[in-house]
C-alpha positions as CSV (number, residue, x, y, z in Angstrom):
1,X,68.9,-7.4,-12.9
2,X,66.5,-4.9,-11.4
3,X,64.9,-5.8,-8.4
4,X,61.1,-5.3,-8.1
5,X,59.9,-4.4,-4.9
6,X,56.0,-5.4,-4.0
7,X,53.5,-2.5,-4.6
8,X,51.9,-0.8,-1.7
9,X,48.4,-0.8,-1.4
10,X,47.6,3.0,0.1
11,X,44.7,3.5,2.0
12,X,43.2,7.1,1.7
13,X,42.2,7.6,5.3
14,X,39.6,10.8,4.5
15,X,37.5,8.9,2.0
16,X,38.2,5.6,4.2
17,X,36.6,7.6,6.7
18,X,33.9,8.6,4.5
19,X,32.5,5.2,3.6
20,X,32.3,4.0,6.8
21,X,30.6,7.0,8.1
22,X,28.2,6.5,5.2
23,X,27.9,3.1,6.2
24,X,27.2,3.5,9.7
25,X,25.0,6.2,9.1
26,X,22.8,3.9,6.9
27,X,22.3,1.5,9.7
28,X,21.5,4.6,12.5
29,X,18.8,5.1,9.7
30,X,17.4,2.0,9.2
31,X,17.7,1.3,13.6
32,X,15.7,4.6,13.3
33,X,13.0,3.5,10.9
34,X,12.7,0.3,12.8
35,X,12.3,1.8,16.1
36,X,9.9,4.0,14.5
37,X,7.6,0.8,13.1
38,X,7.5,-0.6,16.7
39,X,6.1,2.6,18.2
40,X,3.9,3.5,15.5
41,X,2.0,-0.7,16.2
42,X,2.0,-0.1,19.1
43,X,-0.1,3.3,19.0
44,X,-2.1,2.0,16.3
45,X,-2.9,-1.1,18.9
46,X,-4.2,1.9,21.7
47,X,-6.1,3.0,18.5
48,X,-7.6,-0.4,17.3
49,X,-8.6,-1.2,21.0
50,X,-10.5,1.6,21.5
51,X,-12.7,1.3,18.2
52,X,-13.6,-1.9,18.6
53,X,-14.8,-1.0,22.1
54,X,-16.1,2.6,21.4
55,X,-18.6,1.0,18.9
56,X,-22.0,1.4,19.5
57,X,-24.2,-0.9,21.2
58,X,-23.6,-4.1,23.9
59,X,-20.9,-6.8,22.5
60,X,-23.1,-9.9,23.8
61,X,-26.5,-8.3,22.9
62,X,-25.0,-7.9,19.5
63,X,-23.8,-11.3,19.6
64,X,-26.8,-13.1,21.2
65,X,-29.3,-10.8,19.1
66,X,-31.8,-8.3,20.4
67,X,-34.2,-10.7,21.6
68,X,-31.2,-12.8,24.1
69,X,-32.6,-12.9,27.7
70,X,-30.5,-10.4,29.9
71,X,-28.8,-12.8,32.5
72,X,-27.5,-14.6,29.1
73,X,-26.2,-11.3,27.4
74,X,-24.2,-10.6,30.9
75,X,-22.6,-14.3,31.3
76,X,-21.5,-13.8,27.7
77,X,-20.0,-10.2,28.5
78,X,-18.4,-11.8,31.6
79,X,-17.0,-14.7,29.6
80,X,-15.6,-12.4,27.1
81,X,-14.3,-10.1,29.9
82,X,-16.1,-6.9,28.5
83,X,-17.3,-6.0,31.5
84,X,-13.9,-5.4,33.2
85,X,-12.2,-2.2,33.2
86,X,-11.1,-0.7,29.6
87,X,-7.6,-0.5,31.4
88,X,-7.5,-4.5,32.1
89,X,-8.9,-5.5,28.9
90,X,-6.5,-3.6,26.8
91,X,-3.8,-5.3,29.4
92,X,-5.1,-8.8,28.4
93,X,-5.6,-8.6,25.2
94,X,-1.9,-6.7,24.3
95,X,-0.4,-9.8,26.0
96,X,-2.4,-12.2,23.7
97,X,-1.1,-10.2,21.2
98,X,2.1,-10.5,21.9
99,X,1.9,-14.1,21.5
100,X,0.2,-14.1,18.4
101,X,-2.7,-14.8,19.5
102,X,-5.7,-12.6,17.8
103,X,-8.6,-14.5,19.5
104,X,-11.7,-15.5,18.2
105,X,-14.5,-14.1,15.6
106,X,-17.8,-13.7,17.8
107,X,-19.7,-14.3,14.4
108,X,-17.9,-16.6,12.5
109,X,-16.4,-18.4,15.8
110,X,-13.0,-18.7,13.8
111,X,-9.4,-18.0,14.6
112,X,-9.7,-13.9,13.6
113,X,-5.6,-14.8,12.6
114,X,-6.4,-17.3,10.2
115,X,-9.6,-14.9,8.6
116,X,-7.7,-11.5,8.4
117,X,-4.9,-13.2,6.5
118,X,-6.8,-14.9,4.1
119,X,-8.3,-11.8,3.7
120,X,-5.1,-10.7,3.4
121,X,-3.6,-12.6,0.7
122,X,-6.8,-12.0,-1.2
123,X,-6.8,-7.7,-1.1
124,X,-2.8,-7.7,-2.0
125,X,-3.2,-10.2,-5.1
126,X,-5.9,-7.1,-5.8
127,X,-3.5,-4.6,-5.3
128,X,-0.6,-6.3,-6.9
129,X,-3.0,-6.3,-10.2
130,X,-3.7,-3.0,-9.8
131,X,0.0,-1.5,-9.5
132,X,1.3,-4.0,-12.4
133,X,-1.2,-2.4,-14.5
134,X,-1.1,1.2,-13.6
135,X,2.9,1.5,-13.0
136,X,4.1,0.9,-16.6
137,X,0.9,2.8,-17.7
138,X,1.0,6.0,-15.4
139,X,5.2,6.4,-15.9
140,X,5.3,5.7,-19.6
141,X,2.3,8.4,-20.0
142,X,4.3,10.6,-17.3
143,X,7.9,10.6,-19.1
144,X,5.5,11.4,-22.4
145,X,4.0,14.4,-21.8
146,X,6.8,15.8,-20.1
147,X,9.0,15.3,-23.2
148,X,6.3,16.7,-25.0
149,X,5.6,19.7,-22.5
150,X,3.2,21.8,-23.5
151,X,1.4,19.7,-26.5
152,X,-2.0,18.3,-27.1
153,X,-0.7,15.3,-25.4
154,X,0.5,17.0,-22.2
155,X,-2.8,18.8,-21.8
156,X,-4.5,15.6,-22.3
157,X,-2.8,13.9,-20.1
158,X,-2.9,16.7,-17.0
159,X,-6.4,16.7,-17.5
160,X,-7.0,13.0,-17.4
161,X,-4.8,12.6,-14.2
162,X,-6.3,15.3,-12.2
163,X,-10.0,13.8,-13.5
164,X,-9.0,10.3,-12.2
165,X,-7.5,11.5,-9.1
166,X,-9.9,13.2,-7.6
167,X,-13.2,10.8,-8.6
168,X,-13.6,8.3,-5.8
169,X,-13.2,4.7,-6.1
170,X,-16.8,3.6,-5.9
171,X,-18.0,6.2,-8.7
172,X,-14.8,4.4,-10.6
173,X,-16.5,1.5,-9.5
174,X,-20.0,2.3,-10.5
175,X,-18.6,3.6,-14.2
176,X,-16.6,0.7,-15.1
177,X,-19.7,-1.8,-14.2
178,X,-22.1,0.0,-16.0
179,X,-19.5,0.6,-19.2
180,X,-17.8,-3.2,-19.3
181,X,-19.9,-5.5,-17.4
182,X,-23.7,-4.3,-18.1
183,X,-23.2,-2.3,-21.2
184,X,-20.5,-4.1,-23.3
185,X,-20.5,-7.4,-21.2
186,X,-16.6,-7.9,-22.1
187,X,-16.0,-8.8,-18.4
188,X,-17.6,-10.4,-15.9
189,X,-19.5,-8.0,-13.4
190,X,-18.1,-8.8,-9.5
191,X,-14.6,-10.4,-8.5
192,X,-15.5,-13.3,-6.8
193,X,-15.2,-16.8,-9.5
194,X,-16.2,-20.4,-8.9
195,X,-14.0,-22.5,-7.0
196,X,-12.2,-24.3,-10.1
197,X,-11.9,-21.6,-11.9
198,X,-8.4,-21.6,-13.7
199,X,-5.8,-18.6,-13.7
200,X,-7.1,-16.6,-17.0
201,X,-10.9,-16.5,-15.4
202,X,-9.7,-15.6,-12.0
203,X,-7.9,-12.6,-14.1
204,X,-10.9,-11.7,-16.1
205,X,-13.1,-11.1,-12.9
206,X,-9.6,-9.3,-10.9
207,X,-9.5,-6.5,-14.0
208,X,-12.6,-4.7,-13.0
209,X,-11.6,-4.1,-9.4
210,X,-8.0,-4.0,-10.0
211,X,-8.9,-0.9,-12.5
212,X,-11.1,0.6,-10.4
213,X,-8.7,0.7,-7.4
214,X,-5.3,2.2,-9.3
215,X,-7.5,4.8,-11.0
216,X,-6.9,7.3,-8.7
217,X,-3.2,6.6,-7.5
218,X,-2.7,6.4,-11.6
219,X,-3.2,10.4,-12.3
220,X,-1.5,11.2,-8.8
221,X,1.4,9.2,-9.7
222,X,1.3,10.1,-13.8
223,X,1.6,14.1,-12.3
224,X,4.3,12.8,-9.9
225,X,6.3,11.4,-12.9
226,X,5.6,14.3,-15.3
227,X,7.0,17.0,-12.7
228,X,10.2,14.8,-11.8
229,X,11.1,14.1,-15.3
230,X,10.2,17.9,-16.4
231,X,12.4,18.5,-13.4
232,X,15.5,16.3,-15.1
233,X,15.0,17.8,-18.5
234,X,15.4,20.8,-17.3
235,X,18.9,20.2,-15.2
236,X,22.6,21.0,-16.2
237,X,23.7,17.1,-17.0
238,X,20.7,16.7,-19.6
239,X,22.4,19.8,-21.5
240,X,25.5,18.8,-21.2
241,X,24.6,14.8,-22.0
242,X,22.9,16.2,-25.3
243,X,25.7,19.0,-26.1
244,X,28.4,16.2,-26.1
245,X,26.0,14.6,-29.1
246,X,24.4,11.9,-27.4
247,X,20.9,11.3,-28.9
248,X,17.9,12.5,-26.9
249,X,16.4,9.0,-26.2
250,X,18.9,7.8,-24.6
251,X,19.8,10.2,-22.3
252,X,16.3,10.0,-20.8
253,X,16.1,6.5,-20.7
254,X,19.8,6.3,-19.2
255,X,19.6,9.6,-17.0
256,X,16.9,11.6,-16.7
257,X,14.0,8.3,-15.8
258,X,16.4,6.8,-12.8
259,X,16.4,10.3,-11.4
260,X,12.6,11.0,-12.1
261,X,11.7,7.2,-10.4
262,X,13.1,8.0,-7.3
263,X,10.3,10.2,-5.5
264,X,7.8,7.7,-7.6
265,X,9.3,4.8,-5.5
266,X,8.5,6.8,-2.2
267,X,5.6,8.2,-3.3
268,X,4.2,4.7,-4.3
269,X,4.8,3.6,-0.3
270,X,2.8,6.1,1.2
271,X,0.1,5.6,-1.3
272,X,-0.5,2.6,0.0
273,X,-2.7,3.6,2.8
274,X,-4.7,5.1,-0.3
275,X,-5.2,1.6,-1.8
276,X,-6.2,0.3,1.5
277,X,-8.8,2.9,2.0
278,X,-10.3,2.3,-1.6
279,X,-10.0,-1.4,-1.4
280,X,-13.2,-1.5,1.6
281,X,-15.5,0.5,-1.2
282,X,-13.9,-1.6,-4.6
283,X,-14.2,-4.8,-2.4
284,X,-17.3,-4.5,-1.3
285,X,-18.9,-3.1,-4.4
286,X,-17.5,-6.3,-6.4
287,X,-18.2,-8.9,-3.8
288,X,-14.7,-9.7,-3.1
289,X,-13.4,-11.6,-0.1
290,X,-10.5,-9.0,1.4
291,X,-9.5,-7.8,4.0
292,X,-11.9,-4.1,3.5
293,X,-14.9,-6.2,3.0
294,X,-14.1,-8.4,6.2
295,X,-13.6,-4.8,8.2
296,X,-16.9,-3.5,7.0
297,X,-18.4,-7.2,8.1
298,X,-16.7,-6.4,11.4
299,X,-18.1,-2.9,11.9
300,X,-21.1,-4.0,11.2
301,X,-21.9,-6.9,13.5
302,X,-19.7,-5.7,16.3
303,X,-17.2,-8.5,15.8
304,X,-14.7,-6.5,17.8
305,X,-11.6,-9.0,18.1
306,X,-12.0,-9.2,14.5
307,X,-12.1,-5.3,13.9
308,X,-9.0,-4.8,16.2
309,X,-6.9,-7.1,14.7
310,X,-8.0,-6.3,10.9
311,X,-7.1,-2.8,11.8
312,X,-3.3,-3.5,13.7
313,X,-2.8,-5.9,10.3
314,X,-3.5,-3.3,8.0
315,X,-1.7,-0.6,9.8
316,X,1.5,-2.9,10.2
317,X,1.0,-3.7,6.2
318,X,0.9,-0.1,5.8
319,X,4.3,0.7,8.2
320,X,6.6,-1.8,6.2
321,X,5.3,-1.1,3.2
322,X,6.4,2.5,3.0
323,X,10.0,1.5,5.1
324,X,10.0,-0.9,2.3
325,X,9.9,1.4,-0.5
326,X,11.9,4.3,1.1
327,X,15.0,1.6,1.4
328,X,14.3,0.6,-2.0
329,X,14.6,4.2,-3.4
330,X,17.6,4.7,-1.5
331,X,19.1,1.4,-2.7
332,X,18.4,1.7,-6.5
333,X,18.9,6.0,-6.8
334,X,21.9,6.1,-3.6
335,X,22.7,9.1,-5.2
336,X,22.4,11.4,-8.4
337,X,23.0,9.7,-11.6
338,X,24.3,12.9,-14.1
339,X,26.3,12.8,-17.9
């Protein structure tokens, strides 16, 4: 009888090498990116700092109001420390900061943590709306036209995302009131509902703002979309993938869309700083509680603890956010997908 012996389980040392190369090389990237966030708050603290004290006008005569006797407006600049170097107030309030502590609102006299991410929550169920209805919309149309380069279609479509690209948000916002909340009264006019309101109304008075916001990040990402996947029709493995008789549809559903989506996903990260920039004229403009409307409230009336930590919160939104979605495009695309 023939003896077996037990296999041996060879180890290719190269593309052992290889992997754990790639591997480590992943985590010196994502150290990187990391190291990068930190640096970047901090700046954008230096930054926040300074605007909420190079603001015009006296802190406690803004508080206090114009008519406040002058001993009172200096106790109240001396109990807020504003009248100390800019040097030792950036020192004290960075180590409040790094305890979490935001300090008070000079107007509203609440926690400014508790304001800014309430706020908070409120502008990213906005956003959220507005990237689940532009996303399907804007890569759908995108894929589309450049199938059909060169049609009515593609025309229409180039024309329509360079038109909604480059028309701000408030003359978006300004349109879509006057066409479907004055003129055809199919939804309600601003964003903000009563208190009981249930799910469906609070979505009928989000659709306005939510449209208005993703207009413009719609025709820059429906252009994005059409160049990637013109891009991927145009590449070796489509020929070959439609040579070997596979049927057209399938190949740019299978193929060519997971190699167009991955600049989309990047792209999509640094827009965000785009939505955060339109969401202060779409917020305002609608009446709706965000974080931009609370920033222009704190510009206005000089509330300077609540300006500088609005602005360090949307700046750290905006630094993991577009980590976030560069990981994410390197996780779902790691590499090209071909025939």
């Amino acid at each position: 009888m023939r003896e077996e012996h037990p296999r041996t389980v060879r180890i290719s040392l190269p593309s052992f090498a290889r992997s754990l190369n790639m591997r480590l090389s992943s985590f010196r990237s994502i150290g990187v990116r990391l190291s990068s966030i930190a640096v970047t708050l901090w700046l954008l603290s230096v930054v926040a700092f300074a605007c909420g004290h190079l603001l015009p006008g006296n802190v406690g005569r803004a508080v206090l109001g114009p008519l406040a006797d002058a001993q009172a407006v200096a106790e109240l600049n001396h109990q807020l420390g504003t009248d100390q170097p800019l040097l030792v107030q950036y020192g004290a309030w960075f180590g409040r900061l790094l305890h979490g502590d935001l300090g008070a609102s000079l107007v509203l006299n609440e926690p400014v943590g508790a304001l800014l991410f309430t706020a908070l929550g409120h502008s990213l169920a906005l956003a959220g709306l507005a990237l689940l209805m532009l996303l399907p919309i804007s890569i759908a149309t995108g894929v589309l036209a450049a199938t059909w380069a060169g049609s009515a279609f593609d025309t229409l479509a180039n024309v329509w995302g360079l038109t909604s690209s480059v028309i701000p948000e408030f003359v978006w916002c300004i349109v879509l009131m006057l066409t479907f909340g004055i003129g055809l009264r199919w939804l309600p006019l601003f964003a903000t509902s009563s208190p009981d309101a249930g799910p469906l109304d609070i979505l009928r008075h989000l659709l306005l703002p939510a449209a208005a916001l993703g207009m413009g990040l719609f025709g820059y990402l429906l252009r994005m979309v059409r160049a990637s996947t013109l891009h991927e029709l145009h590449a070796q493995y489509t020929r070959t993938a439609v040579l070997k008789g596979l049927p057209f549809h399938t190949v740019v559903l299978r193929h060519v869309l997971r190699n167009a989506l991955q600049p989309t996903i990047a792209v999509i990260g640094t827009q965000l700083g785009y939505l955060v920039g339109g969401l202060v004229a779409v917020e305002a403009l609608f009446r709706y509680p965000g974080i931009g409307s609370l920033l222009l409230h704190a510009a206005k009336t000089r509330d300077f603890p609540l300006l500088q930590g609005g602005m360090l919160l949307v700046g750290a939104v905006y630094a993991v956010g577009t980590t976030a979605a560069d990981l994410l495009a390197a996780i779902l695309v790691p590499q090209r997908v071909s025939a």
